[in-house]
C-alpha positions in Angstrom: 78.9 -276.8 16.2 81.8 -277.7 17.7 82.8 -281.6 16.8 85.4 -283.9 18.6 86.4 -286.6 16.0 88.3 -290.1 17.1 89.9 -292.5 14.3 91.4 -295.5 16.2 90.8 -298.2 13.3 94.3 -299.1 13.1 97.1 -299.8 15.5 97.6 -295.9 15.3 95.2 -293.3 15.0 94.5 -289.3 15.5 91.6 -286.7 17.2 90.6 -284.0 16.2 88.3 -280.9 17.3 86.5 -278.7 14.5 84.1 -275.9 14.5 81.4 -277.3 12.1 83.6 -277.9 9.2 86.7 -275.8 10.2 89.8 -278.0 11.5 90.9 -276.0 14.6 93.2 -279.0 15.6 94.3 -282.8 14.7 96.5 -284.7 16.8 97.8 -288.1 15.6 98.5 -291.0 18.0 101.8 -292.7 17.9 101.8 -295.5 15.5 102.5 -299.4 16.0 100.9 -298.4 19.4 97.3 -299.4 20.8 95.1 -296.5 20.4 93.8 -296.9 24.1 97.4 -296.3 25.6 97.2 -292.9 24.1 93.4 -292.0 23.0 92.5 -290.4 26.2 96.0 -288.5 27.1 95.3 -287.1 23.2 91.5 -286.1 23.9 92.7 -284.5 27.3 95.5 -282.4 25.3 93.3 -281.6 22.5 90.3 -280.1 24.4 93.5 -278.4 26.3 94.5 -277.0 22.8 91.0 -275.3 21.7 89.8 -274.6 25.3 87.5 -276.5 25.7 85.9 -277.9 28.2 84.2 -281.6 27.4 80.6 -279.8 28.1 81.0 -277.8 25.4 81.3 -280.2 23.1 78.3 -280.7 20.6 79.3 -284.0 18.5 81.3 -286.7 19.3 82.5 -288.5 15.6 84.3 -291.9 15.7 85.3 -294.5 13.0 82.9 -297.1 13.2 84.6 -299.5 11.1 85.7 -301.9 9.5 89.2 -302.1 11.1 91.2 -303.5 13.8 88.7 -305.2 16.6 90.8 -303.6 19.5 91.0 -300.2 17.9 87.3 -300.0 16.8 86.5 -301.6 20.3 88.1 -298.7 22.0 87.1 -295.6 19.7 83.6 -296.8 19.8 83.6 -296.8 24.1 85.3 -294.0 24.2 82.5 -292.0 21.9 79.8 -293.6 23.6 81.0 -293.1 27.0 81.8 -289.6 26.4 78.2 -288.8 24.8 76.8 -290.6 28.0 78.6 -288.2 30.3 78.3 -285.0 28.7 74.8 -284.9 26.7 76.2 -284.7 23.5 75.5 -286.4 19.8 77.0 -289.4 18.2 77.2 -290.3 14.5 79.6 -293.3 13.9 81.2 -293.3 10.1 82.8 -296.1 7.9 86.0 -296.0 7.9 85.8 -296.8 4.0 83.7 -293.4 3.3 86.7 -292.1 5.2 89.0 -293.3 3.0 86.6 -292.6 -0.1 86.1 -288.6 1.2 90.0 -288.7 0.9 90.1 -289.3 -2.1 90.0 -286.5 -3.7 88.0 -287.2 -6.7 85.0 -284.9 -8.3 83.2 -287.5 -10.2 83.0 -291.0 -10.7 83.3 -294.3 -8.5 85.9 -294.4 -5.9 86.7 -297.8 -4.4 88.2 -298.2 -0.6 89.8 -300.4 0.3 91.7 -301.7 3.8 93.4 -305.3 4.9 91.7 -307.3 6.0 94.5 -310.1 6.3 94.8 -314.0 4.6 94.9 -312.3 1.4 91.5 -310.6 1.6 90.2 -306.6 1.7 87.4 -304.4 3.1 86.1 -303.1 0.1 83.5 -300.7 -0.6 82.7 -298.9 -3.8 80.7 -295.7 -4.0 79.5 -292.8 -6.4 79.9 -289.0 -5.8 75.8 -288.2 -5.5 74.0 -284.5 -5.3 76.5 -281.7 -3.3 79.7 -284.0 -3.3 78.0 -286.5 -0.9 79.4 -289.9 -1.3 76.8 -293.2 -1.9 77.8 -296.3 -1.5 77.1 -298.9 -4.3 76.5 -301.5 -1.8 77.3 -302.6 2.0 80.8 -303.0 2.7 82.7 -306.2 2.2 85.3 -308.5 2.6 86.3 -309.3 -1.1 89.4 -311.5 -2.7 91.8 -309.8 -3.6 91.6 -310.6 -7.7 87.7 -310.3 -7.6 88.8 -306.7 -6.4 90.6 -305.9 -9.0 88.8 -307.6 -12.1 86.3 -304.9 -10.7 87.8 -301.8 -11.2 86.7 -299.8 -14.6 88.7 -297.4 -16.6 88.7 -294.0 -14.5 88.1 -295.7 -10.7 90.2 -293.9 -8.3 91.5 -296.3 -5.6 92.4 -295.3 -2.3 93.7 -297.7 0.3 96.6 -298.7 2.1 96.7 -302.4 0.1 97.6 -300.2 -2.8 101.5 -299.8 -1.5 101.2 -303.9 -2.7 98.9 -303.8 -5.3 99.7 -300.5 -7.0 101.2 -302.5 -10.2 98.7 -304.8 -10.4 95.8 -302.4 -10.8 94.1 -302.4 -15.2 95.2 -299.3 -16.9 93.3 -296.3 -16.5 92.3 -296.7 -13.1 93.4 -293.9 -11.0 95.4 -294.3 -7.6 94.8 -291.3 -4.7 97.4 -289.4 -3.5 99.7 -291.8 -1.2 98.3 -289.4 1.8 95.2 -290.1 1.9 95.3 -293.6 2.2 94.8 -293.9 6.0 92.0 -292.7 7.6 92.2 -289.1 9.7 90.0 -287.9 12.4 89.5 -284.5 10.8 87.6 -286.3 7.6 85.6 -288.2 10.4 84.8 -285.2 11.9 83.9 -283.6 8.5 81.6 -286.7 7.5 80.1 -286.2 10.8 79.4 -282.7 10.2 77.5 -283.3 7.1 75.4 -286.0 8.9 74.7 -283.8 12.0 73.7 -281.2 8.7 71.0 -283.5 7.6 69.9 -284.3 11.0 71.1 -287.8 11.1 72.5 -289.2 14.7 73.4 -292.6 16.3 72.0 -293.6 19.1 74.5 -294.3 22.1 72.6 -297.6 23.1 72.8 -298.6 19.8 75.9 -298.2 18.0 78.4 -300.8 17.8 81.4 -301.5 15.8 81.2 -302.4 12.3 84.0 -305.8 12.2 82.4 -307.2 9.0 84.0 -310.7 10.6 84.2 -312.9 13.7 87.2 -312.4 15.4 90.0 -315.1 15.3 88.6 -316.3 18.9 85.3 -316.5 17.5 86.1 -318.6 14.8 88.2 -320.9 16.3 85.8 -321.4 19.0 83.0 -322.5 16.7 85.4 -324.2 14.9 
């Protein structure tokens, strides 16, 4: 199956093309830049890379969420528009279960987490279930900060860009992931994808929106 991933949940992002779960290519998208000045430039090279042509691509993966609204706004399109045009599937992941697959843990509860600004996080918790696949203990949230942490247990790994501010605030015995893994990648999208595609398990392009888990600042100040 040959899988186009998109991660555009930040200001940054990557793509990346696999053959079912084999990374043929990831390109990353220039950071402190808005993914749509670059996202389809990237897809054009990439498909360039592994010649391919966009008709020969079987799954489109995209971060669904929760992250930046402009980002997700424009990952999401993208995948959706490109499924419209060239027949393909759609499965839209968390961004968290991103973070969580990065992890690298074998056991356990791994806890995501991602800023959510005025002191706040997009949390998510979840267990390692049967074959390594990841369950989540509930629906992602936005949490308090200190909530967050008085959470944790002895032997959590935490992954999670907040951690560069909360590393020494974290109880003893919980474990931090590697500083790597702590942004999201289009080639664990795409792997996540792959495993959902696996179990026969697609979004529908009518259907599938981003994941914000809040109004937007517009929004809020309109209903005041």
């Amino acid at each position: 199956m040959r899988i186009l991933a998109l991660e555009t949940s930040g200001t940054g992002g990557s793509v990346a093309a696999l053959e079912g779960e084999r990374l043929l290519s990831e390109v990353a998208l220039p950071a402190g830049t808005r993914s749509g000045q670059m996202l389809h430039p990237a897809l054009r090279d990439l498909l360039a890379q592994v010649a391919w042509q966009p008709v020969m691509v079987d799954l489109i993966a995209v971060t669904a969420g929760p992250g930046s609204f402009t980002g997700l706004r424009i990952g999401v399109t993208a995948a959706k528009t490109f499924a419209f045009a060239t027949g393909c599937r759609l499965v839209g992941v968390s961004t968290l279960e991103c973070l969580a697959a990065q992890a690298g843990a074998c056991a356990g509860r791994v806890a995501a987490v991602m800023d959510a600004q005025r002191g706040e996080l997009f949390a998510c918790t979840f267990l390692m279930g049967e074959g390594g696949a990841l369950v989540a203990e509930q629906p992602a949230a936005i949490v308090h900060v200190e909530p967050w942490l008085a959470g944790l247990q002895v032997g959590d790994v935490v992954v999670g860009a907040p951690l560069a501010k909360l590393r020494e605030r974290l109880p003893t015995g919980v474990v931090v992931a590697p500083e790597v893994a702590w942004e999201p990648r289009a080639a664990t999208v795409g792997l996540l994808a792959a495993g959902r595609a696996a179990r026969g398990e697609f979004d529908d392009p009518w259907q599938l929106t981003p994941n914000y888990l809040r109004r937007s600042a517009a929004e809020e100040k309109r209903d005041g």
